[in-house]
N, C-alpha and C positions, 0 to 999 in steps of 0.2 A: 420386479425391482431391479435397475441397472446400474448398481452401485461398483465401480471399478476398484480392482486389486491396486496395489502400488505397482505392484510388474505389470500390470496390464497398462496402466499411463505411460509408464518409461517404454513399453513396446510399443505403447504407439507414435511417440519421439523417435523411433528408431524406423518407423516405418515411412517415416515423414521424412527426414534427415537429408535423403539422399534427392530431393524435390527445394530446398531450401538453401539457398546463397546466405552463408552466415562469412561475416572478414572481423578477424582480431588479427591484433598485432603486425597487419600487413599483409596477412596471408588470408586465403579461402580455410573454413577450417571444415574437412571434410566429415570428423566424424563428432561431434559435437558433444554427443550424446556420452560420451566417456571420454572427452576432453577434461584434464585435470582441474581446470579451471574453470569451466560452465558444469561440471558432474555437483558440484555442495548445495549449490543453486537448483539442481534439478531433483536432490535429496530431499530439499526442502519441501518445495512444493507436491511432490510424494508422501510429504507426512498427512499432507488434506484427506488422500483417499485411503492411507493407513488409518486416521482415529475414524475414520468413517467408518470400517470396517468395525471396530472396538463395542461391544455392547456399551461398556463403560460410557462411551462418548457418543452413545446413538442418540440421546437428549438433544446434543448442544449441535450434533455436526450432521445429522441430518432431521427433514422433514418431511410433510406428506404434501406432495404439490396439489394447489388446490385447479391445476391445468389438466394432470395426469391420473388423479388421483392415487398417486405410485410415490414409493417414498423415494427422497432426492437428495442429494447434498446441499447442505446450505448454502452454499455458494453457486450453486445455480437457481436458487428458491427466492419467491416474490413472498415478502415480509408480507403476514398478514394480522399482524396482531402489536399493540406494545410490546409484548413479551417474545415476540419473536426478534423486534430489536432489541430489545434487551440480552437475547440469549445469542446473538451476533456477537454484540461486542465479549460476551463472558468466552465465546468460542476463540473470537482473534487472542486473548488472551491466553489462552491456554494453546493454542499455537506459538507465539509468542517465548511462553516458558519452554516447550517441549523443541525450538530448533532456535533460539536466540538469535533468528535474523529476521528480515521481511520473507516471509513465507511465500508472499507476490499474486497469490491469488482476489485477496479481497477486491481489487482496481473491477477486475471483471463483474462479480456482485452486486458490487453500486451502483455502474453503470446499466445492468441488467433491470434493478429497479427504476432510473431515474429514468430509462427510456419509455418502460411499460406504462408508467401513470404519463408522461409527456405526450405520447404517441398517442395515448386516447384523449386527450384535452387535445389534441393538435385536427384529430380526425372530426371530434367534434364541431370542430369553429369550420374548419376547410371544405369538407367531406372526403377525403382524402381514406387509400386503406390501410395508413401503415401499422394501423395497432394489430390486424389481423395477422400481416404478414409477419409480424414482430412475435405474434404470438406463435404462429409455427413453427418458425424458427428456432423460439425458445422452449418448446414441444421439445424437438431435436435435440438439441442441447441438453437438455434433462434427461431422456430416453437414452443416450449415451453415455452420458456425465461428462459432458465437457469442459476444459478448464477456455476460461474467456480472457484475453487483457482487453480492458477498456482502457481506448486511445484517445486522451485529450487534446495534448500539447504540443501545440504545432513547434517551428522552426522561428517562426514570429519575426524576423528581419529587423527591420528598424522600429525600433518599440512605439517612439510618436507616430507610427503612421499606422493606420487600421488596415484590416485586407485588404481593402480596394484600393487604398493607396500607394501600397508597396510599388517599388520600383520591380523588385522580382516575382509576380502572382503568386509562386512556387512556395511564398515563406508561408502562407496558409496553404493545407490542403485543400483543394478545391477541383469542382466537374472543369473537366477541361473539350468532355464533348454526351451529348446525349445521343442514345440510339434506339432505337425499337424495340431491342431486349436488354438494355440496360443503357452503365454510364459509364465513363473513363474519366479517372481521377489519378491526379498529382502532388504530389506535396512529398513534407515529413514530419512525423510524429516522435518527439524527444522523448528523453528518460523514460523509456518503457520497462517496468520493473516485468521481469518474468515472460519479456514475448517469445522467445525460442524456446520457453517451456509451455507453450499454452496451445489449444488446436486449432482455435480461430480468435481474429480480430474484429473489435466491435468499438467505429470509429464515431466522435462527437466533436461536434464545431468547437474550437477553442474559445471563443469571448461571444459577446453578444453583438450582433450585427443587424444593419440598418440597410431599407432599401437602396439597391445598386450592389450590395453585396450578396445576392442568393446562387451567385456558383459556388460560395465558400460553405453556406449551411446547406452542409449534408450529414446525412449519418449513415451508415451501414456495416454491416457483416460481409465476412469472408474468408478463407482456411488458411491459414499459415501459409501454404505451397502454393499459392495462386502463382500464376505468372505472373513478373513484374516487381516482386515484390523483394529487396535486398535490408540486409540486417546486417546492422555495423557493433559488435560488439565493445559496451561500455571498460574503460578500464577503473580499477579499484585500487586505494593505497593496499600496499603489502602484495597485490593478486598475485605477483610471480612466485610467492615463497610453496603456493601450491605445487610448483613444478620442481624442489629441491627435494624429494623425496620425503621428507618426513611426517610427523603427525604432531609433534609442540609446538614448533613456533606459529604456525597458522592459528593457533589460540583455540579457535570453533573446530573442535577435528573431524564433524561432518557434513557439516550446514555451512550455508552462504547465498545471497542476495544477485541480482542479476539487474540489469539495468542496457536497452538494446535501443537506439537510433535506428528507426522502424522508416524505412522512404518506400514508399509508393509511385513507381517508374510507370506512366502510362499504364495503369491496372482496370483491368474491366472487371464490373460487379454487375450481377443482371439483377432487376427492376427487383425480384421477390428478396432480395438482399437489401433493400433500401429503405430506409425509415424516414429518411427528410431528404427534399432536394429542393432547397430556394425557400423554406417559410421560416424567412428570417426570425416574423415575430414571436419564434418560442424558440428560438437559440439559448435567449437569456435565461427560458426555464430550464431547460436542460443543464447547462451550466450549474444554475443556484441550487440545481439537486439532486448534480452526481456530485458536485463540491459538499454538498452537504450531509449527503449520506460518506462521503468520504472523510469527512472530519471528524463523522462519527465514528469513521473505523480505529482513527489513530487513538481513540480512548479506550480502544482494548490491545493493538498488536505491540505499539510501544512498550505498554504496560507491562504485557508480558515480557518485552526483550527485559525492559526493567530491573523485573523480576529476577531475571540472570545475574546483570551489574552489581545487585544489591546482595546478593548469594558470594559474590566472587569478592566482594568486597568483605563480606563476613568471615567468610574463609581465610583471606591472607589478613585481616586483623587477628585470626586463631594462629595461622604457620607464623608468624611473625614476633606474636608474643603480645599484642595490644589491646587485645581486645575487650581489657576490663577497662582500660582508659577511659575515663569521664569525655574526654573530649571524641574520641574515637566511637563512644556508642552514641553521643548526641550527632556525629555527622552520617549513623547509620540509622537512627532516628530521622533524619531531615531526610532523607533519601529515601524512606520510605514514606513517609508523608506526602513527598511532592509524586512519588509514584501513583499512589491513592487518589489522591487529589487527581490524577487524569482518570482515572478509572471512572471514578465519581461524576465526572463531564459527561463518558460516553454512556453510565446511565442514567444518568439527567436529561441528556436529549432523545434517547428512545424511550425515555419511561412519558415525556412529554412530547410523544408521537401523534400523528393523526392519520385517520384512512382520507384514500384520499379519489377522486370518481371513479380513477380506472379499480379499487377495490385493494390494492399494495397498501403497505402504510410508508409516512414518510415519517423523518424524524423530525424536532423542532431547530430550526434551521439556525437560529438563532442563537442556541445551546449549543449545535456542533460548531459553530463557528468561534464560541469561547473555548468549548474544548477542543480544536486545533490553536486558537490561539495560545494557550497553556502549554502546549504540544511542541510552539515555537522556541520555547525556554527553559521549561521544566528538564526536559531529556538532558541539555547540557549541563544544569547545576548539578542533576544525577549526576551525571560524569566527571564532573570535575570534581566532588568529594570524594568520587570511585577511588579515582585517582591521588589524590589526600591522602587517601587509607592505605594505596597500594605501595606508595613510595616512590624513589626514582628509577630502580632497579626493573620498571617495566619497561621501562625505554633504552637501555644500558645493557641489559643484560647478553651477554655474550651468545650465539648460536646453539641453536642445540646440539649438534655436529661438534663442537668444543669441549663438549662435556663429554665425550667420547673418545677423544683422542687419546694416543696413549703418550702423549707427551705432554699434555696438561690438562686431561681430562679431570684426572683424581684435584688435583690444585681447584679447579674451575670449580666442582663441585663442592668442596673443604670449606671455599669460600662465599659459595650463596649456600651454605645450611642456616638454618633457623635454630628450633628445636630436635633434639635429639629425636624427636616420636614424630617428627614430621621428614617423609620421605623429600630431599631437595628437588626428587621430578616432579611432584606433587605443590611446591612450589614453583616449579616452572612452568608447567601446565596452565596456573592459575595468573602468574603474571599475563601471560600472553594471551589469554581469554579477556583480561582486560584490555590489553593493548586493542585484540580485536575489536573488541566492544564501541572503546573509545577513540580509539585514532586508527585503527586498520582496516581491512573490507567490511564488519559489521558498524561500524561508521558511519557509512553510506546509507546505509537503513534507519539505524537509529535516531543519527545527529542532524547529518545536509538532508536527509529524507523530512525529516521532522519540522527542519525549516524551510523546506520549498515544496514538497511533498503535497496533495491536494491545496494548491496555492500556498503563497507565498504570503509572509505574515500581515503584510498590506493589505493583501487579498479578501482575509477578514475582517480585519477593521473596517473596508470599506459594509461590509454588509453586517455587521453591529452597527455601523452608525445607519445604515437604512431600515439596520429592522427596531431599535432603541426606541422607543414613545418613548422623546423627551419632555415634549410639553405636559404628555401624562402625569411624568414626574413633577416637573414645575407646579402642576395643579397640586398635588397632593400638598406641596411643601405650602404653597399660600394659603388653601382651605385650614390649614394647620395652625399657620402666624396670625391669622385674619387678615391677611390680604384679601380674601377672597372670600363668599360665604357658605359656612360649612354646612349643607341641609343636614347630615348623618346625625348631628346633635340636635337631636329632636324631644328631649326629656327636661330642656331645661324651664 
C-alpha cells in the first residue's frame, strides 16, 4: 500500500520546484514551496494525505482499488458503488470542516472518473486504445498517490464564437502538430484551483464540439515540470496580509485556496499520455460528466467550509452577548438549514447513481446539477446572516499591530472588549475568520467558486432543462383532471 505522509507530498513539491516557472506579483517566484502566500494553499491540500493516514478516517478517505487491488486514496479511486459516492461527498465534507477553504483536490477525482467510463464508450464506438492507456496511467497515479488537477477551462476569447472560429486558435487549447511519438499542444487553462500543488496535469476539452473542430478535442496527461509549461499565479482579496507577519488578521491562520493560469507554450505529450485526439462526438460526454460528478462535489466541500461560517457565527453571537436573541438564533437556524439542504443534494445524486459500462459509477446528472444549482446561492445567504450576526466591526476593525502598540494598544483593546470572560483576541481572531470566510481569500473558494465553480449557474440550467421530462409531467397532470385517460384506475 502507497499511501503518502504529508511530508512526503510537500517533499515532492520541493523536488519539483526548482523544474517549474511559477510568476506572481511580476516576479519569477523561486521557492514556491515556502512562499508566504502559496504555503496555506499547500497546508491545505496536505490535509488529504494527513486524514489518510488517520485510522479514524481510513472509512471515508481511502479505498481498495478495484485496478491494483492495494488500498488507495480516494481521490485517486474509481467510484464503484452508490455508497462510494456517497461516502465522497461525506469525505469533501469533512475536509471542508478540518481546513475552511477549497482543499483543491477533488477537480483531479472527477475528472479521473468522467474520463475512465468516457474513454471506454469512446474506445468502443472508434476502436481506439485510449481506455488502456488511461488505465496505466492511472495504475501509476495510484501506486504513488498522486495528486491530479483536472483542467477544463479554457481562455475561451470571444464567447459568440466556438473554437473554430476564434480569430486567435490559442483561446482553446488545441494540437498545434502531430508527430510519431506524440503531439504539441497550445492554449490556456483558467482558474486552476491547486495546479502548483498537484504532480501532474490531466487536461479535458472545454465545451462540446462539432466536426472541423478536432485539433481542439483532446485530452491528456502530463507532470507539472514538463517543458513548456508556465503558471501565472492567481491573485486573492486580502492575499498580501500573509506577508505582514502576523497570524489574526488573515482570519484562516493555516489554510488557504490557490487558483493558477495554467498555459501551455508549444508542450509535447507523447501518444501513451493521450486519451482523445479529434473524436469530437464524445467531447460533450466528457463534459456532462466531469461537470457532473463535479457538482456533486460542491454538495459536500462547501458544506463543510459551511460548517466553519455557521461555528464562527455562533461564537461572536456568544463574545458579543446575543446569543439568546430570538432573532439571532432563527438566522442561525436558516443558516444551518440552507447548509443541509446542499448536503442533501450531494446525497441525492450519489445515492441516485448508476454503474456505468466501463464498471465506475456515475452520479445522477440531473441531481448534481440541482445541487450546484443550490450551490449558486445558498453559500451567499450563509454569508450574509454570517455577517448579520457578526456586526460591522469585521470590516472596521483596527489591525492587529494596533492592539499592540504602546501608544494605543491598551485604548484599542478597552474598546473592542465584549464580555469580561471573553478574551478581546478571541474576538478578534473570530471577526477576521469571518471576514475570510466572507469577503477575504476564503471567498474565493466559497462564494465566486460557488458561483462559477464547475459551471456557471447558466451552465445548469441549461442541462435541467435537457434532462427535465416535461411532457412526463404534463401527462401526469391531465391523466389526473381528465384531460387524458387514466388506465391506473382500474377498480372503478
Amino acid at each position: 500500500m502507497t499511501l503518502k505522509k504529508p511530508q512526503e507530498y510537500i517533499d515532492d513539491l520541493r523536488a519539483m520546484a526548482g523544474d517549474i516557472d511559477v510568476y506572481m506579483f511580476g516576479e519569477k517566484v523561486e521557492n514556491y514551496v515556502d512562499n508566504p502566500i502559496i504555503r496555506p494553499s499547500i497546508n491545505a491540500m496536505a490535509m488529504t494525505y494527513k486524514l489518510a493516514q488517520e485510522p479514524e478516517y481510513e472509512d471515508l478517505m481511502t479505498e481498495v482499488s478495484p485496478l491494483t487491488g492495494e488500498r488507495v486514496n480516494r481521490f485517486a479511486y474509481l467510484h464503484q458503488s452508490k455508497e462510494d459516492l456517497i461516502k465522497k461527498v461525506k469525505m469533501l465534507r469533512l475536509l471542508g470542516q478540518k481546513t475552511g477553504c477549497c482543499f483543491q483536490r477533488c477537480v483531479g477525482m472527477d475528472a479521473i472518473n468522467a474520463l475512465y467510463n468516457t474513454t471506454f464508450e469512446m474506445d468502443a464506438k472508434h476502436q481506439t486504445n485510449y481506455h488502456e492507456r488511461f488505465k496505466k496511467w492511472l495504475i501509476d497515479i495510484q501506486n504513488k498517490d498522486l495528486t491530479i488537477d483536472g483542467c477544463m477551462t479554457d481562455a475561451r476569447g470571444d464567447r459568440s464564437k466556438s473554437p473554430g472560429q476564434q480569430p486567435d486558435p490559442d483561446a482553446y487549447l488545441h494540437v498545434v502538430e502531430k508527430r510519431e511519438d506524440g503531439i504539441v499542444v497550445r492554449g490556456c487553462k483558467l482558474h486552476q484551483t491547486g495546479m502548483i500543488n498537484s504532480h501532474e496535469i490531466l487536461v479535458m476539452p472545454n465545451n462540446s464540439l462539432k466536426a472541423g473542430e478536432e485539433e481542439w478535442a483532446v485530452c491528456f496527461a502530463i507532470p507539472l515540470n514538463t517543458p513548456g509549461m508556465i503558471y501565472v499565479y492567481g491573485r486573492q482579496s486580502c492575499d498580501t496580509r500573509k506577508l505582514e507577519g502576523g497570524d489574526i488578521d488573515t482570519g484562516n491562520k493555516y489554510f488557504g485556496g490557490q487558483e493558477v493560469m495554467t498555459i501551455f507554450e508549444d508542450v509535447f505529450v507523447p501518444w501513451d499520455r493521450v486519451f482523445m485526439c479529434g473524436e469530437t462526438d464524445f467531447t460533450t460526454m466528457i463534459v456532462e460528466r466531469f461537470a457532473g460528478y463535479h457538482r456533486q462535489s460542491y454538495g459536500g466541500c462547501k458544506v463543510g467550509v459551511g460548517d466553519n461560517l455557521i461555528g464562527c457565527a455562533k461564537a461572536l453571537a456568544d463574545y458579543q452577548g446575543v446569543s439568546k436573541a430570538s432573532g439571532i438564533k432563527d438566522k442561525i437556524v436558516e443558516m444551518c438549514h440552507l447548509n443541509e439542504t446542499l448536503y442533501a443534494c450531494g446525497i441525492a445524486c450519489s445515492a441516485e447513481g448508476r454503474e456505468t459500462a466501463a464498471g465506475n459509477y456515475l452520479i445522477d446528472i440531473l441531481l448534481a446539477n440541482i445541487c450546484k444549482q443550490n450551490v449558486t446561492r445558498f453559500p451567499y445567504e450563509i454569508a450574509r446572516l454570517g455577517q448579520d450576526i457578526a456586526g460591522g466591526y469585521f470590516v472596521t476593525m483596527p489591525s492587529e499591530k494596533d492592539f499592540d502598540i504602546p501608544e494605543v494598544g491598551e485604548l484599542v483593546k478597552k474598546y473592542s472588549a465584549t464580555s469580561t470572560e471573553v478574551p478581546v483576541e478571541n474576538r478578534q481572531r473570530m471577526l477576521r475568520l469571518m471576514e475570510n470566510l466572507t469577503l477575504g481569500c476564503a471567498a474565493v473558494g466559497y462564494l465566486t467558486e460557488s458561483m462559477h465553480g464547475a459551471g456557471s449557474p447558466q451552465a445548469q440550467r441549461i442541462m435541467i432543462t435537457r434532462l427535465i421530462d416535461l411532457e412526463h409531467r404534463k401527462e401526469l397532470a391531465e391523466k389526473l383532471c381528465g384531460v387524458k385517460e387514466n388506465n391506473d384506475v382500474d377498480w372503478e
